[in-house]
C-alpha positions as CSV (number, residue, x, y, z in Angstrom):
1,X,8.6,19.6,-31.2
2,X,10.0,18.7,-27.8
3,X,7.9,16.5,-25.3
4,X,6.6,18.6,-22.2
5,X,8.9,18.9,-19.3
6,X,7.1,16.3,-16.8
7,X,5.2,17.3,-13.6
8,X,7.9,15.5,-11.5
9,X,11.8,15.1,-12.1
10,X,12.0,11.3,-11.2
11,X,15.5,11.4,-11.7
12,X,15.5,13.9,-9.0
13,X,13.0,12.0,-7.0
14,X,14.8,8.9,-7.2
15,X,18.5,11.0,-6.4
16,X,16.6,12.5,-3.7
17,X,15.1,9.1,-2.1
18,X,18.8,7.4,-2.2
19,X,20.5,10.6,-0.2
20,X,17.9,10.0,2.6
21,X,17.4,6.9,3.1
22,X,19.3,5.0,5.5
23,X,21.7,2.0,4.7
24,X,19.6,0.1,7.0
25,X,20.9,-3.1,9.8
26,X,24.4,-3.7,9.7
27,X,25.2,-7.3,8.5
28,X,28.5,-9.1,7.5
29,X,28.9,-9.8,3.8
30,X,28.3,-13.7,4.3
31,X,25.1,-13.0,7.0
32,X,24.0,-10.5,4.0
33,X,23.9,-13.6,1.5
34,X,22.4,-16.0,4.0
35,X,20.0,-13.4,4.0
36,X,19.2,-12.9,0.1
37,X,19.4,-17.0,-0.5
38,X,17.1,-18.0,2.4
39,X,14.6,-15.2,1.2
40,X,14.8,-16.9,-2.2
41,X,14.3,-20.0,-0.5
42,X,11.0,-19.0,1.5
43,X,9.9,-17.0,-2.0
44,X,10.1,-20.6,-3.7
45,X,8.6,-22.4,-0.4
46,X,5.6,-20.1,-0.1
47,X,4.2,-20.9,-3.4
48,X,2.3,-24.4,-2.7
49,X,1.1,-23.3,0.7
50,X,-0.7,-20.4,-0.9
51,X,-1.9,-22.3,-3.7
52,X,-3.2,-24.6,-1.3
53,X,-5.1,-22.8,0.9
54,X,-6.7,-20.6,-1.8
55,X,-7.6,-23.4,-4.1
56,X,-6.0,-20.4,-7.4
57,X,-3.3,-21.1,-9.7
58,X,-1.5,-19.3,-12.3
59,X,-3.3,-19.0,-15.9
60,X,-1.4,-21.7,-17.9
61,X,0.9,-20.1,-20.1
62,X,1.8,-16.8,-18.4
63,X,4.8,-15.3,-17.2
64,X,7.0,-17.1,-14.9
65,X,6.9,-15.4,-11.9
66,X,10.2,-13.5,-11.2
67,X,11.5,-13.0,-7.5
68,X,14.3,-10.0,-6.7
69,X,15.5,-9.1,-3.1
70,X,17.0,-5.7,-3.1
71,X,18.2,-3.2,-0.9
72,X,16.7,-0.3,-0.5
73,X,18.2,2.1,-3.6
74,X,16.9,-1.0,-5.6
75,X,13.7,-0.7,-4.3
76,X,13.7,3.6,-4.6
77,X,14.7,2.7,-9.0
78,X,12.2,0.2,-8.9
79,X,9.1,1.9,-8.0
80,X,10.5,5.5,-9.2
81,X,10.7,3.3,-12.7
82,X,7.0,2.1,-11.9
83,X,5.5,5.7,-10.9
84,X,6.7,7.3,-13.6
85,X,5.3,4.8,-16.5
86,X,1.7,5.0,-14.3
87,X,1.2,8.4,-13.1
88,X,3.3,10.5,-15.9
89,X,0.5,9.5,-19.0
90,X,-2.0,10.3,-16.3
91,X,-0.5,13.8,-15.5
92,X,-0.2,14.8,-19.1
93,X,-4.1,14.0,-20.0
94,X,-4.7,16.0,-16.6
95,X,-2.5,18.9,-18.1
96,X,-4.1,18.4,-21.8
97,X,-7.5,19.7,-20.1
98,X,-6.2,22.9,-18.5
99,X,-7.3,26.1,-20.4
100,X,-3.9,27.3,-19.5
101,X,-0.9,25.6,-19.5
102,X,2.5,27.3,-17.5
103,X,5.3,27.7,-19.3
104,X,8.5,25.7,-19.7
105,X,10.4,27.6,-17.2
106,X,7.2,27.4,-14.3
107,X,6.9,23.7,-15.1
108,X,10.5,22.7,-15.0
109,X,11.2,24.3,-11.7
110,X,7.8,22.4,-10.4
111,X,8.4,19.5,-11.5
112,X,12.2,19.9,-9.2
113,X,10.1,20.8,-6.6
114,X,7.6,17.4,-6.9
115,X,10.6,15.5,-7.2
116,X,12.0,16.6,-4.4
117,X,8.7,15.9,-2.4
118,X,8.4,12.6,-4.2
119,X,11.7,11.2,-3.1
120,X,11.4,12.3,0.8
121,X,8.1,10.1,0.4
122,X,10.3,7.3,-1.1
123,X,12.9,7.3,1.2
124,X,10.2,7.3,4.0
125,X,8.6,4.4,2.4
126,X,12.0,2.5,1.3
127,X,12.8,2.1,4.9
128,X,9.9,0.4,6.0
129,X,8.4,-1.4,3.0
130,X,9.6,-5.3,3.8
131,X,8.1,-7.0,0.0
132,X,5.6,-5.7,-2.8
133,X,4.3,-7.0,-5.7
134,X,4.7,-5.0,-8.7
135,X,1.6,-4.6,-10.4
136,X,2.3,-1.7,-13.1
137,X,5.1,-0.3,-14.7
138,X,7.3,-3.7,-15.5
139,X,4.9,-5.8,-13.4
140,X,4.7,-9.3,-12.8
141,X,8.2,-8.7,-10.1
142,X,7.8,-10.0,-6.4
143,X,10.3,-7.4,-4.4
144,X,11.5,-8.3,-0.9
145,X,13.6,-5.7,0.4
146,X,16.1,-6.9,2.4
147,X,17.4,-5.1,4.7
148,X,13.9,-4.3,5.7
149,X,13.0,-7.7,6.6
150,X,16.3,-8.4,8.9
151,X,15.7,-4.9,10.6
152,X,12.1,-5.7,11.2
153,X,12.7,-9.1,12.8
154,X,15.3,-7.9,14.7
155,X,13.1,-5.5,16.4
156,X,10.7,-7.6,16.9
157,X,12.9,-10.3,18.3
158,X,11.1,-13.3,16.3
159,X,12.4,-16.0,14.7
160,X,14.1,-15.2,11.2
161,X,13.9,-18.2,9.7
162,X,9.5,-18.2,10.5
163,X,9.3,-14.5,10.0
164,X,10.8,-14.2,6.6
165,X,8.3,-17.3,5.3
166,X,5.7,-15.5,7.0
167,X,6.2,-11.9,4.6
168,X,6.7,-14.6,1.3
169,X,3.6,-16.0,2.0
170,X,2.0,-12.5,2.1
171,X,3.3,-11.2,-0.9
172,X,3.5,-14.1,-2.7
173,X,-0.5,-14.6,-2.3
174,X,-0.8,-11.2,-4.1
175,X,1.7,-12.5,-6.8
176,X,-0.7,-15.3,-7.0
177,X,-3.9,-13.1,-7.3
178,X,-2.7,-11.2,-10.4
179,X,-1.1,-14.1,-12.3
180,X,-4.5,-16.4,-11.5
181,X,-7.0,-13.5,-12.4
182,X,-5.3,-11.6,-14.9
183,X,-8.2,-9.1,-15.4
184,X,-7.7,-7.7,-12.0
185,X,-4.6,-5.6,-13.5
186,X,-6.9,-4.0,-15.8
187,X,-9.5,-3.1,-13.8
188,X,-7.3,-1.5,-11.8
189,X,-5.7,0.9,-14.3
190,X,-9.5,1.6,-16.0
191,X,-10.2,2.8,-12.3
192,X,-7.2,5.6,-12.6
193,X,-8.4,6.3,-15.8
194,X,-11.8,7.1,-14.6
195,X,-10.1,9.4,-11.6
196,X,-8.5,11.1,-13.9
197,X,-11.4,11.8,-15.8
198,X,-13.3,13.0,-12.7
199,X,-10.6,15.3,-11.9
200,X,-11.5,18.7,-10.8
201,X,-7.6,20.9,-11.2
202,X,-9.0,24.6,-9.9
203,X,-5.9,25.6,-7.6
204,X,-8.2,27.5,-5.5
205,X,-10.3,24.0,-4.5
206,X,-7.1,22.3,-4.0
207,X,-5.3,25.1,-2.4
208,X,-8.5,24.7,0.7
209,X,-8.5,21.4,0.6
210,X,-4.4,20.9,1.3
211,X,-5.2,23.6,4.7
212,X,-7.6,20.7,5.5
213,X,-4.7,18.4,5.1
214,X,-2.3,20.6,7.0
215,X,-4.2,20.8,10.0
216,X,-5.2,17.3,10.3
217,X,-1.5,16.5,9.8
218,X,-0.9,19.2,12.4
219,X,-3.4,17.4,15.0
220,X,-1.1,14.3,14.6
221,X,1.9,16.4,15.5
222,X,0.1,16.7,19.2
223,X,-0.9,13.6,19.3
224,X,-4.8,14.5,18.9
225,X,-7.1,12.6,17.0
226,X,-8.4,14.0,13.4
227,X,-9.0,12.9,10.1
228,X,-6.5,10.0,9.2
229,X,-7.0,9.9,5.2
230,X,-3.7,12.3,4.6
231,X,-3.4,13.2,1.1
232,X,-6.7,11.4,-0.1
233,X,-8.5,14.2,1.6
234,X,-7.6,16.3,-1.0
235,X,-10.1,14.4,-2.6
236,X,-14.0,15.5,-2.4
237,X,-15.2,15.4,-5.5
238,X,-18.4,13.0,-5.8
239,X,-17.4,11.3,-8.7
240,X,-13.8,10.8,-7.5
241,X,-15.3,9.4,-4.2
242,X,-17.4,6.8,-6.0
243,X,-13.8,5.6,-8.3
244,X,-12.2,5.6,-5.1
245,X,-14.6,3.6,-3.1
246,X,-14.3,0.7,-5.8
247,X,-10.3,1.0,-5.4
248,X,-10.3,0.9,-1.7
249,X,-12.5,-2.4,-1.8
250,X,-10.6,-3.6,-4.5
251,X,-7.1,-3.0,-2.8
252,X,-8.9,-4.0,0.8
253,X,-9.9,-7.8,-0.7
254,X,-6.0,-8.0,-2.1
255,X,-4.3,-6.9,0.9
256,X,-6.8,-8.8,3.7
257,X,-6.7,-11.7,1.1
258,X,-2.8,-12.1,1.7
259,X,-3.1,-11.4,5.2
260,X,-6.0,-14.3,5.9
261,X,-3.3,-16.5,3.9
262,X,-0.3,-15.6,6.1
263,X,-2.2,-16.5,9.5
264,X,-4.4,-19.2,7.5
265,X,-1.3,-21.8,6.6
266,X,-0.9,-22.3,11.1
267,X,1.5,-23.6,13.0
268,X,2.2,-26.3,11.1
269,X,4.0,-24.2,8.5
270,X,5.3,-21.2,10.6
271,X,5.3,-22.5,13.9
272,X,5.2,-19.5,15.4
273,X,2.8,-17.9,13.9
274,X,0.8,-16.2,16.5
275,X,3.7,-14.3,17.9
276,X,4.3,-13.1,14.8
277,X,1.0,-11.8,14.1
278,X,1.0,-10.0,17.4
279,X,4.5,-8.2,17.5
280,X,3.4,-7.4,14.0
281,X,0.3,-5.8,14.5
282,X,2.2,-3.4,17.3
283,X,4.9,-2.3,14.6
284,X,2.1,-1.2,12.3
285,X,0.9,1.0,14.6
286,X,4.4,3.7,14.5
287,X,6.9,4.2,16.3
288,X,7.2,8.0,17.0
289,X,6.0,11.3,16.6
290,X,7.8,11.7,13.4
291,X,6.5,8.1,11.7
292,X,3.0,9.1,12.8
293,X,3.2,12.7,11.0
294,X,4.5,10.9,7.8
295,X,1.9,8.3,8.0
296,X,-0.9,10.9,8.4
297,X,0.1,12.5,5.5
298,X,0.4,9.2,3.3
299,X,-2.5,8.3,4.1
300,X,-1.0,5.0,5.7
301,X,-3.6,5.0,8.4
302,X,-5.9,4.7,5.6
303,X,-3.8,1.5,4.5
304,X,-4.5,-0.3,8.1
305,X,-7.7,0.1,7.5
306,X,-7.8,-1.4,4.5
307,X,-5.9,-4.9,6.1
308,X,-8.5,-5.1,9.1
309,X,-11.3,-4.4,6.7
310,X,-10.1,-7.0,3.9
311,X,-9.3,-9.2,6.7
312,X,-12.6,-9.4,8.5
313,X,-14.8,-9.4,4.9
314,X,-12.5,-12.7,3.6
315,X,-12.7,-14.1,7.3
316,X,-16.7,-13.9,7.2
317,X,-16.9,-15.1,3.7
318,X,-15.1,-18.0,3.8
319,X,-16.8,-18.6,7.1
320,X,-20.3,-18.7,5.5
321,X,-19.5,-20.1,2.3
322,X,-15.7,-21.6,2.4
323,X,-12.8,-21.2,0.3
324,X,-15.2,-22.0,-3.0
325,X,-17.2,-20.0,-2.3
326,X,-15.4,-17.4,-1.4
327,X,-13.4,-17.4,-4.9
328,X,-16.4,-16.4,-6.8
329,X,-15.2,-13.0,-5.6
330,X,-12.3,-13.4,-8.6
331,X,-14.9,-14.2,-11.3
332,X,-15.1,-10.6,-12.7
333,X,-15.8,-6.8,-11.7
334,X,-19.1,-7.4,-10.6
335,X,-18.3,-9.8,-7.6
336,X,-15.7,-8.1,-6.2
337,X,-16.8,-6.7,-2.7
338,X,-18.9,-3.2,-2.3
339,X,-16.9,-1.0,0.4
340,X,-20.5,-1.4,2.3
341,X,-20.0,-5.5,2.1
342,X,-16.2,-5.1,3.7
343,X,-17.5,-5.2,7.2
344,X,-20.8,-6.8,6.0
345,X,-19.9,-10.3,4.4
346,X,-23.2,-11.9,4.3
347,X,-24.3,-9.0,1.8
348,X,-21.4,-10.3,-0.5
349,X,-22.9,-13.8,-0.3
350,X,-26.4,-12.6,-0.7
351,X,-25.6,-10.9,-3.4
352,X,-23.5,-13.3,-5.7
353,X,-24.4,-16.5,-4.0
354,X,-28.1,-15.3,-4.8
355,X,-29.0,-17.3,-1.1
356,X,-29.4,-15.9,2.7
357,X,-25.9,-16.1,3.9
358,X,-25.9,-19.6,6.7
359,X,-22.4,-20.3,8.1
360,X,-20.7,-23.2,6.2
Protein backbone atom coordinates (compact mmCIF):
# COMPACT_ATOMS: atom_id res chain seq x y z
CA UNK A 1 0.00 0.00 0.00
CA UNK A 2 1.17 3.51 -0.75
CA UNK A 3 1.95 5.95 2.09
CA UNK A 4 -0.67 8.89 2.39
CA UNK A 5 -0.13 11.90 0.25
CA UNK A 6 1.20 14.40 3.12
CA UNK A 7 -0.83 17.44 4.44
CA UNK A 8 1.83 19.81 2.93
CA UNK A 9 4.03 19.39 -0.39
CA UNK A 10 7.43 20.59 1.13
CA UNK A 11 8.95 20.20 -2.01
CA UNK A 12 6.49 22.75 -3.09
CA UNK A 13 6.95 24.74 0.06
CA UNK A 14 10.45 24.83 -0.17
CA UNK A 15 10.25 25.71 -4.41
CA UNK A 16 7.84 28.26 -3.39
CA UNK A 17 10.05 29.89 -0.45
CA UNK A 18 13.29 30.13 -2.92
CA UNK A 19 11.02 31.97 -5.85
CA UNK A 20 10.17 34.66 -3.21
CA UNK A 21 12.69 35.39 -1.36
CA UNK A 22 15.05 37.95 -2.19
CA UNK A 23 18.88 37.42 -2.89
CA UNK A 24 19.46 39.78 -0.11
CA UNK A 25 22.65 42.79 0.23
CA UNK A 26 24.80 42.87 -2.61
CA UNK A 27 28.44 41.98 -1.78
CA UNK A 28 31.62 41.21 -3.91
CA UNK A 29 32.65 37.61 -4.05
CA UNK A 30 35.84 38.30 -1.77
CA UNK A 31 33.55 40.72 0.87
CA UNK A 32 31.10 37.63 0.68
CA UNK A 33 34.01 35.22 2.06
CA UNK A 34 35.24 37.82 4.56
CA UNK A 35 31.83 37.54 5.45
CA UNK A 36 31.32 33.57 5.92
CA UNK A 37 35.10 33.25 7.60
CA UNK A 38 34.80 36.01 10.17
CA UNK A 39 31.22 34.50 11.08
CA UNK A 40 33.11 31.22 11.63
CA UNK A 41 35.51 33.10 13.50
CA UNK A 42 32.98 34.82 16.01
CA UNK A 43 30.92 31.18 16.02
CA UNK A 44 34.34 29.70 17.43
CA UNK A 45 35.04 33.04 19.67
CA UNK A 46 31.67 33.07 21.31
CA UNK A 47 31.94 29.70 22.84
CA UNK A 48 34.18 30.52 26.09
CA UNK A 49 32.44 33.83 26.72
CA UNK A 50 29.18 31.92 27.01
CA UNK A 51 30.45 29.21 28.91
CA UNK A 52 31.76 31.60 31.13
CA UNK A 53 29.14 33.63 32.09
CA UNK A 54 26.67 30.72 32.40
CA UNK A 55 28.94 28.58 34.42
CA UNK A 56 27.25 25.13 31.61
CA UNK A 57 29.23 23.08 29.45
CA UNK A 58 28.66 20.46 26.99
CA UNK A 59 27.82 16.77 28.36
CA UNK A 60 31.26 14.99 27.80
CA UNK A 61 31.06 12.88 25.01
CA UNK A 62 28.40 14.37 22.78
CA UNK A 63 28.27 15.64 19.41
CA UNK A 64 30.70 18.20 18.37
CA UNK A 65 28.91 21.09 17.67
CA UNK A 66 28.64 21.87 13.92
CA UNK A 67 28.52 25.57 12.60
CA UNK A 68 27.06 26.33 8.81
CA UNK A 69 26.51 29.92 7.43
CA UNK A 70 24.17 29.88 4.49
CA UNK A 71 22.36 31.95 2.44
CA UNK A 72 19.03 32.15 2.46
CA UNK A 73 17.80 28.96 -0.05
CA UNK A 74 20.11 27.13 2.47
CA UNK A 75 18.36 28.17 5.17
CA UNK A 76 14.54 27.67 3.31
CA UNK A 77 16.11 23.43 2.63
CA UNK A 78 17.17 23.45 6.00
CA UNK A 79 14.18 24.13 8.04
CA UNK A 80 11.71 22.75 5.18
CA UNK A 81 14.03 19.47 5.87
CA UNK A 82 13.36 20.09 9.77
CA UNK A 83 9.47 20.86 9.45
CA UNK A 84 8.72 18.14 7.60
CA UNK A 85 10.55 15.30 9.94
CA UNK A 86 8.61 17.32 13.15
CA UNK A 87 5.26 18.20 11.98
CA UNK A 88 4.53 15.41 9.14
CA UNK A 89 4.44 12.24 12.01
CA UNK A 90 2.39 14.76 14.00
CA UNK A 91 -0.09 15.50 11.09
CA UNK A 92 -0.63 11.84 10.20
CA UNK A 93 -1.57 10.73 14.07
CA UNK A 94 -3.92 14.06 13.80
CA UNK A 95 -5.39 12.46 10.48
CA UNK A 96 -5.39 8.71 12.04
CA UNK A 97 -8.18 10.16 14.54
CA UNK A 98 -10.52 11.67 11.98
CA UNK A 99 -13.78 9.54 11.46
CA UNK A 100 -13.40 10.54 7.90
CA UNK A 101 -10.52 10.74 6.01
CA UNK A 102 -10.61 12.83 2.28
CA UNK A 103 -9.56 11.17 -0.47
CA UNK A 104 -6.35 11.13 -2.41
CA UNK A 105 -7.38 13.60 -4.94
CA UNK A 106 -8.86 16.31 -1.97
CA UNK A 107 -5.60 15.74 0.02
CA UNK A 108 -3.14 16.08 -2.79
CA UNK A 109 -4.47 19.28 -4.03
CA UNK A 110 -4.45 20.47 -0.13
CA UNK A 111 -1.44 19.59 0.62
CA UNK A 112 -0.32 22.05 -2.85
CA UNK A 113 -2.20 24.51 -1.38
CA UNK A 114 -0.38 24.28 2.41
CA UNK A 115 2.72 24.19 0.58
CA UNK A 116 2.24 27.05 -1.13
CA UNK A 117 1.16 28.85 2.14
CA UNK A 118 4.07 27.27 3.92
CA UNK A 119 6.74 28.59 1.64
CA UNK A 120 5.32 32.40 1.53
CA UNK A 121 5.86 31.96 5.37
CA UNK A 122 9.42 30.75 4.65
CA UNK A 123 10.50 33.20 2.41
CA UNK A 124 8.99 35.85 4.87
CA UNK A 125 11.00 34.35 7.54
CA UNK A 126 14.33 33.56 5.39
CA UNK A 127 14.79 37.19 4.94
CA UNK A 128 14.91 38.20 8.29
CA UNK A 129 16.07 35.26 10.42
CA UNK A 130 19.97 36.32 11.16
CA UNK A 131 21.07 32.52 13.17
CA UNK A 132 19.06 29.50 14.72
CA UNK A 133 19.85 26.63 16.40
CA UNK A 134 18.42 23.53 15.07
CA UNK A 135 16.84 21.67 17.62
CA UNK A 136 14.77 18.89 15.58
CA UNK A 137 14.90 17.37 12.42
CA UNK A 138 18.95 16.86 11.97
CA UNK A 139 19.54 18.98 15.16
CA UNK A 140 22.62 19.70 16.96
CA UNK A 141 23.43 22.61 13.63
CA UNK A 142 24.11 26.34 14.61
CA UNK A 143 22.76 28.33 11.25
CA UNK A 144 23.87 31.86 10.71
CA UNK A 145 22.36 33.15 7.68
CA UNK A 146 24.49 35.37 6.02
CA UNK A 147 23.30 37.58 4.08
CA UNK A 148 20.87 38.34 6.84
CA UNK A 149 23.43 39.42 9.28
CA UNK A 150 25.33 41.95 6.65
CA UNK A 151 21.81 43.42 5.65
CA UNK A 152 20.90 43.89 9.18
CA UNK A 153 24.06 45.65 10.25
CA UNK A 154 24.02 47.63 7.42
CA UNK A 155 20.80 49.10 8.36
CA UNK A 156 21.53 49.53 11.47
CA UNK A 157 24.81 51.28 10.79
CA UNK A 158 26.88 49.35 13.64
CA UNK A 159 29.98 47.98 13.72
CA UNK A 160 30.26 44.54 11.77
CA UNK A 161 33.00 43.13 13.29
CA UNK A 162 30.90 43.71 17.17
CA UNK A 163 27.61 42.99 15.67
CA UNK A 164 28.21 39.66 14.13
CA UNK A 165 30.01 38.44 17.71
CA UNK A 166 27.03 39.91 19.28
CA UNK A 167 24.31 37.31 17.16
CA UNK A 168 27.12 34.22 17.88
CA UNK A 169 26.93 34.78 21.23
CA UNK A 170 23.09 34.62 21.11
CA UNK A 171 22.80 31.64 19.31
CA UNK A 172 25.58 30.01 20.35
CA UNK A 173 24.18 30.22 24.17
CA UNK A 174 21.13 28.22 22.86
CA UNK A 175 23.59 25.73 21.21
CA UNK A 176 25.05 25.57 24.61
CA UNK A 177 21.72 24.92 26.41
CA UNK A 178 20.73 21.87 24.40
CA UNK A 179 24.21 20.21 24.31
CA UNK A 180 24.68 20.95 28.36
CA UNK A 181 21.01 19.77 29.27
CA UNK A 182 20.28 17.25 26.81
CA UNK A 183 16.80 16.39 28.26
CA UNK A 184 15.54 19.81 27.23
CA UNK A 185 15.14 18.35 23.57
CA UNK A 186 12.87 15.82 24.75
CA UNK A 187 10.79 17.58 26.79
CA UNK A 188 10.21 19.68 24.10
CA UNK A 189 8.95 17.14 21.59
CA UNK A 190 6.72 15.12 24.57
CA UNK A 191 5.08 18.78 24.75
CA UNK A 192 3.97 18.50 20.86
CA UNK A 193 3.00 15.16 21.50
CA UNK A 194 0.68 16.08 24.18
CA UNK A 195 -0.81 19.06 21.74
CA UNK A 196 -1.42 16.76 19.47
CA UNK A 197 -3.23 14.66 21.69
CA UNK A 198 -5.36 17.64 22.86
CA UNK A 199 -6.27 18.38 19.49
CA UNK A 200 -9.77 19.25 18.74
CA UNK A 201 -9.96 18.99 14.32
CA UNK A 202 -14.01 20.00 13.86
CA UNK A 203 -13.66 22.39 10.66
CA UNK A 204 -16.57 24.21 11.95
CA UNK A 205 -14.37 25.35 15.41
CA UNK A 206 -11.50 26.05 13.36
CA UNK A 207 -13.26 27.62 10.53
CA UNK A 208 -14.60 30.57 13.59
CA UNK A 209 -11.70 30.63 15.15
CA UNK A 210 -9.47 31.57 11.72
CA UNK A 211 -12.47 34.77 11.28
CA UNK A 212 -11.02 35.59 14.72
CA UNK A 213 -7.61 35.56 13.16
CA UNK A 214 -8.65 37.43 10.12
CA UNK A 215 -9.88 40.28 11.81
CA UNK A 216 -7.27 40.71 14.26
CA UNK A 217 -4.86 40.52 11.26
CA UNK A 218 -7.18 43.00 9.57
CA UNK A 219 -6.92 45.56 12.64
CA UNK A 220 -3.09 45.43 12.07
CA UNK A 221 -3.61 46.34 8.41
CA UNK A 222 -4.97 49.96 9.99
CA UNK A 223 -2.70 50.16 12.33
CA UNK A 224 -5.27 49.50 15.31
CA UNK A 225 -4.39 47.57 18.19
CA UNK A 226 -6.02 43.85 18.62
CA UNK A 227 -5.03 40.56 19.61
CA UNK A 228 -1.31 40.01 18.66
CA UNK A 229 -1.11 35.95 19.13
CA UNK A 230 -1.65 35.39 15.03
CA UNK A 231 -2.10 31.88 14.26
CA UNK A 232 -1.95 30.63 18.03
CA UNK A 233 -5.34 32.05 18.44
CA UNK A 234 -6.68 29.40 16.60
CA UNK A 235 -5.92 27.81 19.65
CA UNK A 236 -8.72 27.68 22.61
CA UNK A 237 -8.89 24.54 23.73
CA UNK A 238 -8.20 24.21 27.58
CA UNK A 239 -5.99 21.45 27.42
CA UNK A 240 -4.02 22.86 24.43
CA UNK A 241 -3.69 26.15 26.49
CA UNK A 242 -2.18 24.42 29.54
CA UNK A 243 0.72 22.43 26.77
CA UNK A 244 1.13 25.71 25.38
CA UNK A 245 1.65 27.68 28.52
CA UNK A 246 4.56 25.16 29.53
CA UNK A 247 6.06 25.71 25.82
CA UNK A 248 5.90 29.46 25.96
CA UNK A 249 7.88 29.36 29.36
CA UNK A 250 10.03 26.85 28.23
CA UNK A 251 10.97 28.72 24.83
CA UNK A 252 10.72 32.31 26.99
CA UNK A 253 13.75 30.94 29.52
CA UNK A 254 15.86 29.72 26.10
CA UNK A 255 15.37 32.75 24.19
CA UNK A 256 15.75 35.51 27.30
CA UNK A 257 18.61 33.16 28.48
CA UNK A 258 20.63 33.98 25.22
CA UNK A 259 19.61 37.41 25.19
CA UNK A 260 20.78 38.05 29.16
CA UNK A 261 24.18 36.40 27.68
CA UNK A 262 24.54 38.61 24.65
CA UNK A 263 24.22 42.01 26.85
CA UNK A 264 25.85 40.05 29.95
CA UNK A 265 29.56 39.45 28.30
CA UNK A 266 29.84 44.02 28.37
CA UNK A 267 31.90 46.11 26.82
CA UNK A 268 34.80 44.34 27.35
CA UNK A 269 33.95 41.78 24.80
CA UNK A 270 31.75 43.73 22.30
CA UNK A 271 32.60 47.14 22.98
CA UNK A 272 29.78 48.46 21.69
CA UNK A 273 27.37 46.71 23.11
CA UNK A 274 24.81 49.12 24.21
CA UNK A 275 24.27 50.51 20.78
CA UNK A 276 23.73 47.41 19.58
CA UNK A 277 21.16 46.52 21.92
CA UNK A 278 19.32 49.73 21.24
CA UNK A 279 19.22 49.84 17.27
CA UNK A 280 18.28 46.29 17.78
CA UNK A 281 15.50 46.48 19.91
CA UNK A 282 14.01 49.26 17.19
CA UNK A 283 14.43 46.68 14.16
CA UNK A 284 12.39 44.16 16.13
CA UNK A 285 9.64 46.30 16.29
CA UNK A 286 8.84 46.20 11.95
CA UNK A 287 9.36 48.15 9.52
CA UNK A 288 6.06 48.60 7.55
CA UNK A 289 2.62 47.99 7.09
CA UNK A 290 3.35 44.86 5.29
CA UNK A 291 6.04 43.28 8.01
CA UNK A 292 3.54 44.15 10.74
CA UNK A 293 0.53 42.16 8.79
CA UNK A 294 2.96 39.16 8.47
CA UNK A 295 4.11 39.36 11.97
CA UNK A 296 0.55 39.39 13.28
CA UNK A 297 -0.26 36.47 11.60
CA UNK A 298 2.96 34.54 12.80
CA UNK A 299 2.47 35.22 15.77
CA UNK A 300 5.96 37.03 15.92
CA UNK A 301 4.53 39.63 18.37
CA UNK A 302 3.94 36.67 20.47
CA UNK A 303 7.86 35.89 20.02
CA UNK A 304 8.88 39.58 21.58
CA UNK A 305 7.13 38.75 24.18
CA UNK A 306 8.64 35.86 24.83
CA UNK A 307 12.48 37.71 24.80
CA UNK A 308 11.27 40.66 27.24
CA UNK A 309 9.57 38.05 29.36
CA UNK A 310 12.62 35.49 29.40
CA UNK A 311 14.73 38.46 29.75
CA UNK A 312 13.34 40.04 32.86
CA UNK A 313 12.62 36.32 34.76
CA UNK A 314 16.62 35.39 34.13
CA UNK A 315 17.54 39.14 35.01
CA UNK A 316 15.56 38.74 38.48
CA UNK A 317 16.82 35.35 39.20
CA UNK A 318 20.23 35.71 38.92
CA UNK A 319 19.73 38.93 40.74
CA UNK A 320 18.36 37.12 43.85
CA UNK A 321 20.21 34.08 43.75
CA UNK A 322 23.28 34.44 41.01
CA UNK A 323 24.31 32.51 38.23
CA UNK A 324 24.23 29.16 40.66
CA UNK A 325 21.52 29.61 41.56
CA UNK A 326 19.92 30.45 38.71
CA UNK A 327 21.10 27.08 36.91
CA UNK A 328 18.99 24.97 39.14
CA UNK A 329 16.36 26.02 36.50
CA UNK A 330 18.32 23.21 34.00
CA UNK A 331 18.06 20.42 36.67
CA UNK A 332 14.82 18.87 35.17
CA UNK A 333 11.08 19.59 34.11
CA UNK A 334 10.04 20.53 37.36
CA UNK A 335 12.26 23.73 37.80
CA UNK A 336 11.86 25.14 34.71
CA UNK A 337 9.81 28.49 35.12
CA UNK A 338 5.81 28.59 35.44
CA UNK A 339 4.47 31.25 32.73
CA UNK A 340 3.08 32.94 36.17
CA UNK A 341 7.02 33.09 37.57
CA UNK A 342 8.25 34.84 34.05
CA UNK A 343 7.46 38.26 35.36
CA UNK A 344 7.48 36.97 38.95
CA UNK A 345 11.17 35.59 39.71
CA UNK A 346 11.08 35.41 43.38
CA UNK A 347 8.16 32.69 42.94
CA UNK A 348 10.84 30.65 40.91
CA UNK A 349 13.20 30.95 43.85
CA UNK A 350 10.66 30.32 46.48
CA UNK A 351 9.69 27.55 44.91
CA UNK A 352 12.88 25.57 44.06
CA UNK A 353 15.25 27.30 46.32
CA UNK A 354 12.53 26.29 49.08
CA UNK A 355 13.71 30.01 50.90
CA UNK A 356 12.00 33.68 50.68
CA UNK A 357 13.66 35.10 47.65
CA UNK A 358 16.57 38.10 49.26
CA UNK A 359 18.64 39.76 46.56
CA UNK A 360 22.11 38.10 46.24
Amino acid sequence: MSSPAPMVDWDLAGRTARRLVGPGPQTTREEAAAVVRELHEAAASAVAHVERLTGLAPVPGGPAPEVAVVDRPGWIDANTAGMAALLDPLVDALAARQESRPGPLVTAIGSRATGVQAGGVLAFLASRVLGQYEVFGTGGRLLLVAPNVVDAERRLGVDPGDFRLWVCLHEVTHQLQFTAVPWLKGYLERQITDFVEATDLDPDVLRERLRDVLRSIGNAVRGTDGDDSGLMALIQDPAQRAVLDRVTAVMSLVEGHAEYVMDGVGPDVVPSVRTLRKRFAQRRKGRGPLDRVLRRLLGLEQKMKQYADGRYFVGGVVDLVGMEGFNRVWSGPETLPRIEELTDPARWVERVHGRPAIPA
